[in-house]
C-alpha positions as CSV (number, residue, x, y, z in Angstrom):
1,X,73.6,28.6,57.0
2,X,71.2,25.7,56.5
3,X,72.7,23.9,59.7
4,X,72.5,27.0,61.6
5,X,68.8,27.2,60.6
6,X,67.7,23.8,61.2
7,X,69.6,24.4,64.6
8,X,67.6,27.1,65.3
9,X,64.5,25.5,64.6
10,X,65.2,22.3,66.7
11,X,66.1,24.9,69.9
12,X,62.6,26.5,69.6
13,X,60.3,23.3,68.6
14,X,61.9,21.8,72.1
15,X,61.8,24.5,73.9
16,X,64.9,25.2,75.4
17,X,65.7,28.1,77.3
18,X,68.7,30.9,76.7
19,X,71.2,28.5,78.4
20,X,70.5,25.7,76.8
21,X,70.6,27.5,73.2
22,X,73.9,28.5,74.0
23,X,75.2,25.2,74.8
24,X,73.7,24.0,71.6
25,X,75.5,26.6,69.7
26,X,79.0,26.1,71.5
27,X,78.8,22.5,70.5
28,X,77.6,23.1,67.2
29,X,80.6,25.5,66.7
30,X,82.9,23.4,68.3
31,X,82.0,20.3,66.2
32,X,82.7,22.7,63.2
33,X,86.4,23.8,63.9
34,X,87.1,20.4,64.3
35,X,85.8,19.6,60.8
36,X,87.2,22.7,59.2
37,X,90.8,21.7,60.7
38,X,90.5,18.8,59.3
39,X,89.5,20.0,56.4
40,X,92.4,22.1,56.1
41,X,95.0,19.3,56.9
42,X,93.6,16.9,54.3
43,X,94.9,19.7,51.1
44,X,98.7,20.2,52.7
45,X,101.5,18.0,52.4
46,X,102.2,15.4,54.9
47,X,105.0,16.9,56.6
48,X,103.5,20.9,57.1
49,X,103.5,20.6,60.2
50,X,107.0,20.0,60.8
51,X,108.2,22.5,58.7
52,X,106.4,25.2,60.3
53,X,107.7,23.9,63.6
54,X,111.3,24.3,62.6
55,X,111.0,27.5,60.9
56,X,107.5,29.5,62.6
57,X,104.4,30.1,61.8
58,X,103.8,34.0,59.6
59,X,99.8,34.0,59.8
């Protein structure tokens, strides 16, 4: 929420239009999914991965 705030702020004090708020965001949420897969990876076993491979995936 704070990064989402401070993103906010940064959009207005440069004063970007619609666009180029959008872009911002689609970064911003890109660069998070990347950090929350990580994330995710770093509290499973090494060899996940390959077992959902072999026997699917139930999400």
């Amino acid at each position: 929420m704070r990064r989402s705030i401070l993103l906010l702020l940064f959009v207005g004090a440069c004063g970007l239009g619609p666009d180029d708020e959008l872009w911002i965001l689609e970064q911003a949420w890109r660069q998070a999914e990347e950090i929350a897969a990580i994330a995710d990876n770093l509290l499973l076993p090494a060899r996940t991965d390959e077992f959902f491979d072999r026997h699917g995936r139930r999400d």
